[in-house]
Structures are given as C-alpha cells and as structure tokens.
The first five atom37 places (N, CA, C, CB, O) and aatype in JSON, in Angstrom:
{
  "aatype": [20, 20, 20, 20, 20, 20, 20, 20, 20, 20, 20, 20, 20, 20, 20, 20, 20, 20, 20, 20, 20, 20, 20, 20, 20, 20, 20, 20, 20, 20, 20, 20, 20, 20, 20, 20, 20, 20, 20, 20, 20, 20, 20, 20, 20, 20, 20, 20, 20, 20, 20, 20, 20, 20, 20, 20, 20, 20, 20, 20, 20, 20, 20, 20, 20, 20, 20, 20, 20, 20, 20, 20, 20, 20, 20, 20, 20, 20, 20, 20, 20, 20, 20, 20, 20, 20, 20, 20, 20, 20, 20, 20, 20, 20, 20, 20, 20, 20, 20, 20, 20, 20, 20, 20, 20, 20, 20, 20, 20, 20, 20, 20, 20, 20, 20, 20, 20, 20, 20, 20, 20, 20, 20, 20, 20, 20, 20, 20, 20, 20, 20, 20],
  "atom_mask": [
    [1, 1, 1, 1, 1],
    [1, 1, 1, 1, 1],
    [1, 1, 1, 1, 1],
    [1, 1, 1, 1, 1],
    [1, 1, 1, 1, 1],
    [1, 1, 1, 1, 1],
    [1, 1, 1, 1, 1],
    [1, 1, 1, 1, 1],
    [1, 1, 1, 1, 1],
    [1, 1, 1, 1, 1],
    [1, 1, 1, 1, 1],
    [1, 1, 1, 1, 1],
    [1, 1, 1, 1, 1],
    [1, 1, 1, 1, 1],
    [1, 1, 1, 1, 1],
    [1, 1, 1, 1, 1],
    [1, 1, 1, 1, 1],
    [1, 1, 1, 1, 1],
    [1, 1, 1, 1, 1],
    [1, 1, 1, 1, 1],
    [1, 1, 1, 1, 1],
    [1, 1, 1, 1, 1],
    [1, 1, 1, 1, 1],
    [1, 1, 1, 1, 1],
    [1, 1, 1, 1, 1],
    [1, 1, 1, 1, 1],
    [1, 1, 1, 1, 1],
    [1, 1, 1, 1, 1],
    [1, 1, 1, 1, 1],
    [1, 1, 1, 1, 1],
    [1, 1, 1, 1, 1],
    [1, 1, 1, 1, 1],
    [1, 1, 1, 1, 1],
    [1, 1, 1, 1, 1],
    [1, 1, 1, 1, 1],
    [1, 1, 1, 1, 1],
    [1, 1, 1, 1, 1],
    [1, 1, 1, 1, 1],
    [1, 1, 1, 1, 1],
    [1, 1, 1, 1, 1],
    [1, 1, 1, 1, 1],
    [1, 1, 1, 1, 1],
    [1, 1, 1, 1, 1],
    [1, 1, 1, 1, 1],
    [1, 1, 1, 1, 1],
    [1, 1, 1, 1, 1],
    [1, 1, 1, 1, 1],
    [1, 1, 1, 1, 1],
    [1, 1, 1, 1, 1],
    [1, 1, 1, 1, 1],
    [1, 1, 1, 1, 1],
    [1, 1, 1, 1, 1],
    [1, 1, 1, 1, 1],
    [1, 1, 1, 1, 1],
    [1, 1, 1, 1, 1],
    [1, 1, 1, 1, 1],
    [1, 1, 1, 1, 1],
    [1, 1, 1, 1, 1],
    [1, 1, 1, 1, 1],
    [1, 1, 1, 1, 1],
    [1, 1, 1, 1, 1],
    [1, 1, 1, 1, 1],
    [1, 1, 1, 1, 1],
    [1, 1, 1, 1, 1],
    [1, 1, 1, 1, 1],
    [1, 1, 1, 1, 1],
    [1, 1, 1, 1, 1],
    [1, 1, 1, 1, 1],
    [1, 1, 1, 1, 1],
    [1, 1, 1, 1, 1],
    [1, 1, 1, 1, 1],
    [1, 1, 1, 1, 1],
    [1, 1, 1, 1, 1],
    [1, 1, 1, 1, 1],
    [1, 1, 1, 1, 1],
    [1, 1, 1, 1, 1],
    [1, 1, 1, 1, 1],
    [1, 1, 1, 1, 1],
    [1, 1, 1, 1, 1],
    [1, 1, 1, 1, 1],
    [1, 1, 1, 1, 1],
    [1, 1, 1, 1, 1],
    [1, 1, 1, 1, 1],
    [1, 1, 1, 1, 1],
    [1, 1, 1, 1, 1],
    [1, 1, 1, 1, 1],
    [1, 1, 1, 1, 1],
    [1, 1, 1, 1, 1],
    [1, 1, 1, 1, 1],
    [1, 1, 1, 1, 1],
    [1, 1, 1, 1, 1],
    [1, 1, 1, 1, 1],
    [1, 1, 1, 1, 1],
    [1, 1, 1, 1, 1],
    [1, 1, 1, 1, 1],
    [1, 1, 1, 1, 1],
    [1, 1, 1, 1, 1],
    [1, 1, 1, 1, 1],
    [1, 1, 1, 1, 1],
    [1, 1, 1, 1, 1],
    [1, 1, 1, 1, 1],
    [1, 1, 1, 1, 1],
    [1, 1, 1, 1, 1],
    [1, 1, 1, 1, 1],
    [1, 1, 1, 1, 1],
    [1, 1, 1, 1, 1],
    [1, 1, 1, 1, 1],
    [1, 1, 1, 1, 1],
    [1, 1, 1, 1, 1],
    [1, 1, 1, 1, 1],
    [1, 1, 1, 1, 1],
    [1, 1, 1, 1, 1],
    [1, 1, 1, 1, 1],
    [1, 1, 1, 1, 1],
    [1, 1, 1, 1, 1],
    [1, 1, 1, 1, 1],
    [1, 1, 1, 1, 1],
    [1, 1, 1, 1, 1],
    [1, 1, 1, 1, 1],
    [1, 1, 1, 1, 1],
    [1, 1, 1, 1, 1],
    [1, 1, 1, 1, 1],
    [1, 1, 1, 1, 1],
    [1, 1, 1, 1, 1],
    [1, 1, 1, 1, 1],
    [1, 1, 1, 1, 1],
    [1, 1, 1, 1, 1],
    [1, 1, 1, 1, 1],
    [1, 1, 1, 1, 1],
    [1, 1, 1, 1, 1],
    [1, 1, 1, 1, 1],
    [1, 1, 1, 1, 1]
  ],
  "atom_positions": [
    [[-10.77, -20.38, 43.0], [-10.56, -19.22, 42.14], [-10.39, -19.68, 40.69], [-9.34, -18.41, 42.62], [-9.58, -20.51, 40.29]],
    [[-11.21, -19.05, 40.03], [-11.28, -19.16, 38.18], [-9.91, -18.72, 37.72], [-12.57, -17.96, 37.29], [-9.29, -17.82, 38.29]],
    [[-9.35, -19.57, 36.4], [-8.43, -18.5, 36.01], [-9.27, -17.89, 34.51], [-6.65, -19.22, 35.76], [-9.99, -18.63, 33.84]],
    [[-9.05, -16.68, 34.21], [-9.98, -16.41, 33.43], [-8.86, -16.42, 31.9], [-10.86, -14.92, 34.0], [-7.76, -15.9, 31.72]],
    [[-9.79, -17.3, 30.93], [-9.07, -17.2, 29.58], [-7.8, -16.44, 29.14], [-9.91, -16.74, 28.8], [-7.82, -15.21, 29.06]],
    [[-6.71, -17.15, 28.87], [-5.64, -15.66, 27.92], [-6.04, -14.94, 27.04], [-4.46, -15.97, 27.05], [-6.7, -15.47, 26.15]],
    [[-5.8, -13.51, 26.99], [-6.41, -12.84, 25.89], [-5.19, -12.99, 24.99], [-6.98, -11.27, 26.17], [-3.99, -13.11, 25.27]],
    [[-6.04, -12.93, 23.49], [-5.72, -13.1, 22.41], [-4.57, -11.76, 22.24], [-7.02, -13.24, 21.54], [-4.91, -10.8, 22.93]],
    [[-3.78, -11.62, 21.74], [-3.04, -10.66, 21.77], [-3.36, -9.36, 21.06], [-2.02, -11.13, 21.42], [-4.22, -9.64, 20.22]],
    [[-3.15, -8.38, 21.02], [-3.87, -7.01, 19.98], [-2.84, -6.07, 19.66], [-5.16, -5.99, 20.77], [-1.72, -6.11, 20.18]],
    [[-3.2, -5.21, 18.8], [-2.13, -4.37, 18.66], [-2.84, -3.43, 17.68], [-0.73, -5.08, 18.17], [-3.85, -3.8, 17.08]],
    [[-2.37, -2.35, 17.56], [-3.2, -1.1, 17.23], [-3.12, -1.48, 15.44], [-2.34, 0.7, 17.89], [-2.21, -2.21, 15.04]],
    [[-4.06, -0.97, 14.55], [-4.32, -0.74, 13.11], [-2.96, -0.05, 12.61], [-5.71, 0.23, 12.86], [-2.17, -0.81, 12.04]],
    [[-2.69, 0.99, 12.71], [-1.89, 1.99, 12.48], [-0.41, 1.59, 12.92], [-2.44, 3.18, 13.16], [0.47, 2.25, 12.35]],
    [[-0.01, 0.71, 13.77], [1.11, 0.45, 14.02], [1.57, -0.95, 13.31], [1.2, 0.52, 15.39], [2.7, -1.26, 12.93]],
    [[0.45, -1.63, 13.25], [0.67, -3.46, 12.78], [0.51, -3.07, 10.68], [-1.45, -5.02, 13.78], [0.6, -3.79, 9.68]],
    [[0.32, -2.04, 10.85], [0.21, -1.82, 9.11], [1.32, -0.98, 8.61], [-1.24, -0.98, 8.6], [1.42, -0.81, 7.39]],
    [[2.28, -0.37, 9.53], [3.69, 0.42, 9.54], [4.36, -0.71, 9.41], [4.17, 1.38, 10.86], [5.07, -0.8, 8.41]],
    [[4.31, -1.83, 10.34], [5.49, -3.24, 10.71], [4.98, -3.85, 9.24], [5.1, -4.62, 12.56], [5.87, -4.01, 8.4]],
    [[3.64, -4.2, 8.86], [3.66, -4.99, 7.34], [4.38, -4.02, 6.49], [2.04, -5.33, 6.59], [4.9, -4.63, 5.56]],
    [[4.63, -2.68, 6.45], [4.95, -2.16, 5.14], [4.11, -2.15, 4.44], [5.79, -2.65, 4.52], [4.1, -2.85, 3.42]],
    [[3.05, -1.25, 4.82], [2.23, -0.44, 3.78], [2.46, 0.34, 4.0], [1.06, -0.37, 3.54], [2.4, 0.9, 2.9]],
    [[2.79, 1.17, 4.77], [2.8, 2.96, 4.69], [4.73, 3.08, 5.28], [1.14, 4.02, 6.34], [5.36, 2.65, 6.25]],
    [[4.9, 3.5, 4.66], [6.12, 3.98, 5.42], [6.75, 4.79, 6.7], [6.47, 4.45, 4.77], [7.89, 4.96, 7.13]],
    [[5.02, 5.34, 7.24], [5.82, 6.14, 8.6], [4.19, 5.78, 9.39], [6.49, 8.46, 8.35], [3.16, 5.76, 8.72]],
    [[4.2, 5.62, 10.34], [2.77, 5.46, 10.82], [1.71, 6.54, 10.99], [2.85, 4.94, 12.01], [0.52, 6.38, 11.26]],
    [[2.41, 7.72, 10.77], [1.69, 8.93, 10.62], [0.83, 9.07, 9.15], [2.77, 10.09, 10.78], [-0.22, 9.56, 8.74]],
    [[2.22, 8.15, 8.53], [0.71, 8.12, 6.73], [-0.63, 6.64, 7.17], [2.14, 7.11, 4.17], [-1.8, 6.46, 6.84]],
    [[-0.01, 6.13, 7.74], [-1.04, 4.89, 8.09], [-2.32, 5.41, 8.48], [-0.56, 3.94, 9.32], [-3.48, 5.33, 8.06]],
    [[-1.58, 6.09, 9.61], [-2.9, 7.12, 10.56], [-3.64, 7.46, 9.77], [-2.57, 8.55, 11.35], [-4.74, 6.91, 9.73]],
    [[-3.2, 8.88, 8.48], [-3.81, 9.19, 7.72], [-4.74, 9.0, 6.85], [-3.42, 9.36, 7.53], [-5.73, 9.62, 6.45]],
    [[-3.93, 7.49, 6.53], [-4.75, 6.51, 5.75], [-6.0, 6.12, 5.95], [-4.26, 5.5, 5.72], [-6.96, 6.37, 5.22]],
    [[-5.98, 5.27, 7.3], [-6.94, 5.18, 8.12], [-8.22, 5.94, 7.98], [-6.44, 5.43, 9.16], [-9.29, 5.65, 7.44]],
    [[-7.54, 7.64, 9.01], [-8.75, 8.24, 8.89], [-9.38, 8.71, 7.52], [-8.65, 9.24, 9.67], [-10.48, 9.25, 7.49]],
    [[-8.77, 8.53, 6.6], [-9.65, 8.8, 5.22], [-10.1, 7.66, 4.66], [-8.91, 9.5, 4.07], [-10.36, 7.52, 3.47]],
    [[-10.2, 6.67, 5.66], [-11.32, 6.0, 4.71], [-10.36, 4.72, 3.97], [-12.06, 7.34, 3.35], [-10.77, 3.55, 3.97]],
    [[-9.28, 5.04, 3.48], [-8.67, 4.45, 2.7], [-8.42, 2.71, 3.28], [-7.48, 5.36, 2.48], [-8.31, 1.75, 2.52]],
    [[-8.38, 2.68, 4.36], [-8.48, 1.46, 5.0], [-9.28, 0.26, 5.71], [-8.04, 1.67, 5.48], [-8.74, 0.05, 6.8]],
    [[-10.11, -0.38, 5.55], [-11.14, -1.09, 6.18], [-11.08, -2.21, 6.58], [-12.01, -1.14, 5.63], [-10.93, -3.25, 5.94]],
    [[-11.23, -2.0, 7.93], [-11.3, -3.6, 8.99], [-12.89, -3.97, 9.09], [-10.61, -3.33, 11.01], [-13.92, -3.46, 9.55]],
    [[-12.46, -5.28, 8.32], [-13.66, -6.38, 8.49], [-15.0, -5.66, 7.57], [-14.15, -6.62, 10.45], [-16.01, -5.66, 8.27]],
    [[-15.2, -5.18, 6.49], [-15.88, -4.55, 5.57], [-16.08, -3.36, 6.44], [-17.12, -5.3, 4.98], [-17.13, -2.82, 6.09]],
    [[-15.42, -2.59, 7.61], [-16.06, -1.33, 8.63], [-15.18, -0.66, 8.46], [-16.37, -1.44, 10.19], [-14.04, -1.12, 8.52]],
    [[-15.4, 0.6, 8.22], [-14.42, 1.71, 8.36], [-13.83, 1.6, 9.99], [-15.23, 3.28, 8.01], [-14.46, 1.33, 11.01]],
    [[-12.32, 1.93, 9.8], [-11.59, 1.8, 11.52], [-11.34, 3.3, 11.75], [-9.79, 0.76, 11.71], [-11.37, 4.3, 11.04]],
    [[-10.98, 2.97, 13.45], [-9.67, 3.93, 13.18], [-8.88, 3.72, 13.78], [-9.65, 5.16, 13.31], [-8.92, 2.78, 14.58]],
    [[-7.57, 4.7, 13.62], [-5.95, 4.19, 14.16], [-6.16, 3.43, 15.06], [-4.91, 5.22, 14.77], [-5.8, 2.29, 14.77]],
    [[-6.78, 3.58, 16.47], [-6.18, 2.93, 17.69], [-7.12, 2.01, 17.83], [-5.95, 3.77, 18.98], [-7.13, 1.39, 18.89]],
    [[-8.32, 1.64, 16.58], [-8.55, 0.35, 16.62], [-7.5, -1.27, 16.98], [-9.01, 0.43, 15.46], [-6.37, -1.47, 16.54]],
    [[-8.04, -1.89, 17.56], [-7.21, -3.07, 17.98], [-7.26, -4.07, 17.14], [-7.53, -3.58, 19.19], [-8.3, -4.73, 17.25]],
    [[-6.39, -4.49, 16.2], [-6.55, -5.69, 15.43], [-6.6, -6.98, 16.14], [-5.53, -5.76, 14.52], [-6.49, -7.1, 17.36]],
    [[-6.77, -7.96, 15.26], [-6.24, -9.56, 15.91], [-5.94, -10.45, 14.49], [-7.75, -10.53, 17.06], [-6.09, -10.18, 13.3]],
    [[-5.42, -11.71, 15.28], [-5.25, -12.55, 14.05], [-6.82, -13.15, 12.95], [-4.41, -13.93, 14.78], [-7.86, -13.5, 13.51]],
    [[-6.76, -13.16, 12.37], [-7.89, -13.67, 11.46], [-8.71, -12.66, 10.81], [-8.81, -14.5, 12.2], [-9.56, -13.02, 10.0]],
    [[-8.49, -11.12, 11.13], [-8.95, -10.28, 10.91], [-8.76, -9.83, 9.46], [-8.67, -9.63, 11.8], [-7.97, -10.58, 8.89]],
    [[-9.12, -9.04, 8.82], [-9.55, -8.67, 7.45], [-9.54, -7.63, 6.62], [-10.46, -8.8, 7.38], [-10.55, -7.22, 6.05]],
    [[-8.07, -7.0, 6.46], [-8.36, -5.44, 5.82], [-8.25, -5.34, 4.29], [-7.23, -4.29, 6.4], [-7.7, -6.23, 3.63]],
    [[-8.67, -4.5, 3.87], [-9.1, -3.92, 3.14], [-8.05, -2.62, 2.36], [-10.2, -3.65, 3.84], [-8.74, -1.67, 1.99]],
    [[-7.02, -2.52, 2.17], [-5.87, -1.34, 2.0], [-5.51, -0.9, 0.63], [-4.52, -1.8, 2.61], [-4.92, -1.54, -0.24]],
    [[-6.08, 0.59, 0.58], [-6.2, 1.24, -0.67], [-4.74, 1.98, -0.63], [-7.62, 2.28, -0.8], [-4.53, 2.81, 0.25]],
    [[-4.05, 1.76, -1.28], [-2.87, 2.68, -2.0], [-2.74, 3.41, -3.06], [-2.0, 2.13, -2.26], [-3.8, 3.46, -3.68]],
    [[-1.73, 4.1, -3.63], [-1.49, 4.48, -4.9], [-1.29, 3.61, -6.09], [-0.55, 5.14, -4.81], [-1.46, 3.96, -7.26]],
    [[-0.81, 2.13, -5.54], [-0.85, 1.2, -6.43], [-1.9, 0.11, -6.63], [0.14, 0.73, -6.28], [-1.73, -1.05, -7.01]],
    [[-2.81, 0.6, -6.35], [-4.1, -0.16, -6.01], [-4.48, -0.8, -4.92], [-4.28, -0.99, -6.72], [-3.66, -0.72, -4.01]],
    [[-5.77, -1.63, -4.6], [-6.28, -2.31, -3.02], [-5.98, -3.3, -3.26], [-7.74, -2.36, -2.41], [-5.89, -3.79, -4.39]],
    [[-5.75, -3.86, -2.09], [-5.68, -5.48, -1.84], [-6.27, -5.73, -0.7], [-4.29, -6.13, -1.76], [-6.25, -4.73, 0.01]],
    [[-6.75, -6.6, -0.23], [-7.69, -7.32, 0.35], [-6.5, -8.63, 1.01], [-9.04, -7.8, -0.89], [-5.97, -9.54, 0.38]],
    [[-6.34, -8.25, 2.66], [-5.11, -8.87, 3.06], [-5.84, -9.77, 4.56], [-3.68, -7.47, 3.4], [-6.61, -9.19, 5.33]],
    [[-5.46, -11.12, 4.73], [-5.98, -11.47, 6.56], [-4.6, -11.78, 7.33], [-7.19, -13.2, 6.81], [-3.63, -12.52, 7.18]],
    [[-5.08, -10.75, 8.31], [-3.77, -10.76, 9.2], [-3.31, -11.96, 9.83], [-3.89, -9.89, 10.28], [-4.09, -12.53, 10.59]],
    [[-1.99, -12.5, 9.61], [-1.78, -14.03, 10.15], [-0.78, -13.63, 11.07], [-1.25, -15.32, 9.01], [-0.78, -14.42, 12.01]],
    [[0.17, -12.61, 11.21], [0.74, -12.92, 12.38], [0.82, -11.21, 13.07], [2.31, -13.84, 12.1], [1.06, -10.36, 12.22]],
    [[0.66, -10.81, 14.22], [1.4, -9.31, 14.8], [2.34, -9.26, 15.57], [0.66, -8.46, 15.51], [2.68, -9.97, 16.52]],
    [[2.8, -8.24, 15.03], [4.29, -7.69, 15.62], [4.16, -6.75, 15.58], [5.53, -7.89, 15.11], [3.61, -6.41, 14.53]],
    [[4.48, -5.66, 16.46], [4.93, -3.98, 16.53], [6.38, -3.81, 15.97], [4.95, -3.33, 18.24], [6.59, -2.64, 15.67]],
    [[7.2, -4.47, 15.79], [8.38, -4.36, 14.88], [8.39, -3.9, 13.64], [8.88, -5.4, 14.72], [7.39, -4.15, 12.98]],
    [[9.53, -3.1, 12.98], [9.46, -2.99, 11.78], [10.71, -3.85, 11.58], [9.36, -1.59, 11.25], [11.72, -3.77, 12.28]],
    [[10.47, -4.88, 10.3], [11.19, -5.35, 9.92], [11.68, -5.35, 8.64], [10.99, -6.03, 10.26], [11.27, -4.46, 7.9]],
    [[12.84, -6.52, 7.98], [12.67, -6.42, 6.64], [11.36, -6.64, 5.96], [13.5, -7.19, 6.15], [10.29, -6.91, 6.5]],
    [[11.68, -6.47, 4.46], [10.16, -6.44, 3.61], [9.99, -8.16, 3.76], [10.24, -5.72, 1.52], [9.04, -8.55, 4.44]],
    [[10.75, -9.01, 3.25], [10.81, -10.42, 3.44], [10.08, -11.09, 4.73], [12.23, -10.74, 3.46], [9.02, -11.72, 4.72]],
    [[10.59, -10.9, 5.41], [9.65, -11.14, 7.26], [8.26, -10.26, 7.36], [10.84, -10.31, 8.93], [7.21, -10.69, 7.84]],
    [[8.48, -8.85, 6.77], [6.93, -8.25, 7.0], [5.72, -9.13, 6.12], [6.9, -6.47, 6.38], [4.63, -9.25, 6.69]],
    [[5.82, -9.54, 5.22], [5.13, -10.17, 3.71], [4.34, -11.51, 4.49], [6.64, -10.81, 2.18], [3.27, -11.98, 4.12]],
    [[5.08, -11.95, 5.51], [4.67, -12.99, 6.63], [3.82, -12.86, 7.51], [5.52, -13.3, 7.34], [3.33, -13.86, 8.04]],
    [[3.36, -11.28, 7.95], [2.42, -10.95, 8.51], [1.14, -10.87, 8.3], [2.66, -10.27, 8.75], [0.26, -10.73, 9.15]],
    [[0.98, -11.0, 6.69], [-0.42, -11.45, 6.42], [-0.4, -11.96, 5.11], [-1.48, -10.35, 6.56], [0.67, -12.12, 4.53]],
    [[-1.71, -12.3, 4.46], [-2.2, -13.16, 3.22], [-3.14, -12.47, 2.57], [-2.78, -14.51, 3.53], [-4.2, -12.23, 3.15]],
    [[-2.97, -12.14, 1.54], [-3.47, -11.81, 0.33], [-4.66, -12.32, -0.23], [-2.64, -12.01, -0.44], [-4.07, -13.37, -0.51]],
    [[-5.67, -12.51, -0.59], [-6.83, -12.82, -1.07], [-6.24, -13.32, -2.32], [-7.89, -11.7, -1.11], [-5.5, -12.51, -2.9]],
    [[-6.4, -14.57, -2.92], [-6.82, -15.09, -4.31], [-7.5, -13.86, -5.39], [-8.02, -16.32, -4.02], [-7.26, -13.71, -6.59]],
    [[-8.34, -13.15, -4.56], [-9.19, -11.86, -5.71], [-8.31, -11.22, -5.64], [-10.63, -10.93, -5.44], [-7.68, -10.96, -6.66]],
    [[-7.98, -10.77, -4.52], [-6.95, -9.29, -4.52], [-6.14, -9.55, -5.23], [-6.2, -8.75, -3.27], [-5.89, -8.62, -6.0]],
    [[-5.34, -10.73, -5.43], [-3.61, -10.91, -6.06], [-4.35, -11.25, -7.95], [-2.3, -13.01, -4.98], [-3.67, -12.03, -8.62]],
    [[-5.25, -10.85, -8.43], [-5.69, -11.42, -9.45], [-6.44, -10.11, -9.74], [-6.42, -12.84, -9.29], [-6.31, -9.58, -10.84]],
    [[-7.12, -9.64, -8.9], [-7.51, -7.87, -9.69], [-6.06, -7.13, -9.76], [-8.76, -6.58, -8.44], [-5.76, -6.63, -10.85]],
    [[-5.04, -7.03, -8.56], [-3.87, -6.69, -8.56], [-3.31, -6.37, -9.48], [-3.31, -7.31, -8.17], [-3.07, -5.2, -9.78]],
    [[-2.83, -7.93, -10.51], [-2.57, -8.18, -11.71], [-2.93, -7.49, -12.66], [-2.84, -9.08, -11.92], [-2.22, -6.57, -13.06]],
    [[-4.27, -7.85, -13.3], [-5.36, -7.61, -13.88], [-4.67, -5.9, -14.42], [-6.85, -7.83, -12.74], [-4.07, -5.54, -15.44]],
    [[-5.08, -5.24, -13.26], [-4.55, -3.64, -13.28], [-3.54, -2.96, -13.27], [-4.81, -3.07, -12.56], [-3.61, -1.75, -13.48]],
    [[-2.15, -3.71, -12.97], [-1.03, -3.5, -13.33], [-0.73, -3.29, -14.71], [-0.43, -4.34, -12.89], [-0.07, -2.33, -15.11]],
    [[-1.51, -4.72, -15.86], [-1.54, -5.18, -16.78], [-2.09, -3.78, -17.58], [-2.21, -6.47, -16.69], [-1.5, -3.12, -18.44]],
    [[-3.07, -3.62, -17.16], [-4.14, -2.68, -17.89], [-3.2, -1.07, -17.74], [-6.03, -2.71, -16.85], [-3.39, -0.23, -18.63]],
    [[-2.17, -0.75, -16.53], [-1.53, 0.26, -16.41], [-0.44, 0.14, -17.78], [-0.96, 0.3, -14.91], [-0.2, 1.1, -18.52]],
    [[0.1, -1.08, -17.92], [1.1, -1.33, -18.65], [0.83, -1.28, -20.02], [1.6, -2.42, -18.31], [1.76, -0.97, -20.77]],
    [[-0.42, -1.55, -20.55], [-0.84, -1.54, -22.16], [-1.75, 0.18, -22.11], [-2.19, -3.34, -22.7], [-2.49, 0.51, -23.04]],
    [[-1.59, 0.83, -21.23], [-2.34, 2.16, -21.81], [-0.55, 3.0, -21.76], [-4.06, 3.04, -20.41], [-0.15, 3.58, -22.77]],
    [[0.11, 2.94, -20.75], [1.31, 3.67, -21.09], [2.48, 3.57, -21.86], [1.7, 3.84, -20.3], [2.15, 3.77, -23.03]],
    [[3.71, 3.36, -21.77], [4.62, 3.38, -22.79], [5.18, 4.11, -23.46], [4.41, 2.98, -23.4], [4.56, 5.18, -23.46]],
    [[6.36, 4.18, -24.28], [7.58, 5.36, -24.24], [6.69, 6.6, -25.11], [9.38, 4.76, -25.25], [5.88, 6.43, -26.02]],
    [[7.09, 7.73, -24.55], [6.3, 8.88, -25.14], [6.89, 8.93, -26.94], [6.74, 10.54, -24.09], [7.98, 8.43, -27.24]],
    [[6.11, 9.49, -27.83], [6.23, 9.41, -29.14], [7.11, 10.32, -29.33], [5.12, 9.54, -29.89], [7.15, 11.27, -28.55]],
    [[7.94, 10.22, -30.33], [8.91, 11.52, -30.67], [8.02, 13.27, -31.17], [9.96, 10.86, -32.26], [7.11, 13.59, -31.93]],
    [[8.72, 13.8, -30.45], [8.11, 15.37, -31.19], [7.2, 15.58, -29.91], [6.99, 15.31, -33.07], [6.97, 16.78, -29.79]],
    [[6.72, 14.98, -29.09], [5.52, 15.36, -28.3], [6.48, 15.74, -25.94], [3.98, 13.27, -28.65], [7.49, 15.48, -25.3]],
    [[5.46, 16.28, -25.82], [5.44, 16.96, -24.78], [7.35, 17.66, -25.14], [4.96, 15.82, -23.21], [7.92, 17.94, -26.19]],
    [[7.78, 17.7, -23.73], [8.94, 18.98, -23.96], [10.3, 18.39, -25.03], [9.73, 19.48, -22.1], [10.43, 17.24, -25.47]],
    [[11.16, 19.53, -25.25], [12.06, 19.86, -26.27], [13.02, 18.65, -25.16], [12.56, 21.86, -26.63], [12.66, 18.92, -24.01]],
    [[13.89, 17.69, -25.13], [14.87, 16.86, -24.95], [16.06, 18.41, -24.89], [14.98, 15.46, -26.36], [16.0, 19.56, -25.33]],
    [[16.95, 17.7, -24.15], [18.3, 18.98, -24.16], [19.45, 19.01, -25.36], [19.33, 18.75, -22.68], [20.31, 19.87, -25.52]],
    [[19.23, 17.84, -26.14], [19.84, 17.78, -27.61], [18.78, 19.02, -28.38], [19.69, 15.89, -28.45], [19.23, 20.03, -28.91]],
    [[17.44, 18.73, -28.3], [16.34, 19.76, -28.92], [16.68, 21.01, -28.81], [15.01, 19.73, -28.33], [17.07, 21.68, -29.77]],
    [[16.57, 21.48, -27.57], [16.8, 22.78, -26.91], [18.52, 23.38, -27.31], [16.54, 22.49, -25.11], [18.8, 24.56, -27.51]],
    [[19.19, 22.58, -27.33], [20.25, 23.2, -27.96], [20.32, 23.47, -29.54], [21.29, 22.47, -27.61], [20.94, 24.41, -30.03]],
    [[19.69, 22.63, -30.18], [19.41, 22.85, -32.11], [18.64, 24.21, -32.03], [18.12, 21.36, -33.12], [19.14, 25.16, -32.63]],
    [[17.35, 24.41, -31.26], [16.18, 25.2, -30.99], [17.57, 26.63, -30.75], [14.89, 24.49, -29.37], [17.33, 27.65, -31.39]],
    [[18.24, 26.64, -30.31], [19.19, 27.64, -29.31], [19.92, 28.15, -30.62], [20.39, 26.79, -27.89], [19.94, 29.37, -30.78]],
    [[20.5, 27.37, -31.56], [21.62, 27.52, -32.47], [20.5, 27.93, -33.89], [22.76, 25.86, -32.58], [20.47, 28.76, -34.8]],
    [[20.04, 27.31, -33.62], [18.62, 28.49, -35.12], [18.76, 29.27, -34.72], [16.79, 28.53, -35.45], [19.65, 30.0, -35.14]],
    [[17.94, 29.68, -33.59], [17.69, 31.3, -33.1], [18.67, 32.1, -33.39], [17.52, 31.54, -31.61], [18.48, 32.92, -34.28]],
    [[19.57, 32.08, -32.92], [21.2, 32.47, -32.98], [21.44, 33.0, -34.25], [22.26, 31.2, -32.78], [21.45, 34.22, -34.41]],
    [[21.65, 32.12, -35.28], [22.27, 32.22, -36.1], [23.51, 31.8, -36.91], [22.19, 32.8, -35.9], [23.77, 32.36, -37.97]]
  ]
}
C-alpha cells in the first residue's frame, strides 16, 4: 500500500487576509474579493478560493495596493506584529507604496486661513456683528 503525499496545507482567501489584517471583519474581505479589488496570482479569486504558501496577491485598499507573497497561514487573528509575518511585500510594492504616500503628502496640508467653513471663534464674531 502507497502512502500518498501530505497535502500542503490551505486555507480560504477571505479568512487568511482577515488573520493578516487587511480588512477588519471578513465580511469586508469577502467584499473585497468579490469586487475585484483583490488578485491571486495575476487572476481574479474568490472568497472560498484556497490559498497556499508561495502564492501571490495583489490587495487594493483605500491606502493604496501592494503586491504581498504569502509566507506563512493561520486562521487566527492575531496581533498586527505576528500578522506582518504572514507575508512579504514586494520590493515594487513597498517603493510605489512610498512613492504615493509622498505624493499624498506634498498635494495636501493645513487648509489656508479664510477658506472652507467659519472656525467656532468665527461663528461667534459672525454672531456678535449681526447682533449688534
């Protein structure tokens, strides 16, 4: 009798990307997922796709994509420190990352005086004209 190979271990998209801490509830993961926002191995997934180690995503957020290879799974949620261990970052990703943080940081900055709403020091001067 053969013994047949150990399988490699697996664990669902949507749950191993809750335990890294990208999404905060696995229901936004899910979400994520099905819009596209997420891609295993240059392929659109979905949730109950099965990851593995060496594998390759692709994860669009509000704070931009990064381009991550999964090095270890766990269905645990853990601290952020231990999750950060679950995978590796691309050289490009951690360098466009940058790049666009940078570029967020030199277009914004403290709003100019006089512009968008009245401050509550304003609104009270604004209050005491009217008045009289």
């Amino acid at each position: 009798m053969q013994k047949s190979p150990p399988e490699s271990p697996k664990i669902r998209l949507d749950k191993w990307l809750w335990a890294a801490r990208f999404f905060k509830t696995r229901s936004l993961a899910n979400d994520a997922i099905s819009s596209g926002k997420v891609r295993l191995n240059q392929r659109t997934a979905k949730p109950a796709k099965e990851i593995q180690v060496g594998d390759e995503l692709s994860v669009r957020t509000d704070f931009g994509e990064r381009t991550i290879i999964v090095r270890i799974l766990s269905k645990q949620r853990r601290s952020a420190s231990e999750a950060a261990l679950l995978y590796e970052e691309t050289p490009e990703s951690i360098q466009k990352r940058e790049q666009e943080a940078e570029l967020r940081r030199a277009q914004g900055g403290p709003r100019s005086p006089g512009s968008g709403r009245p401050t509550k020091r304003d609104r009270r001067a604004i209050h005491q004209f009217v008045s009289g």
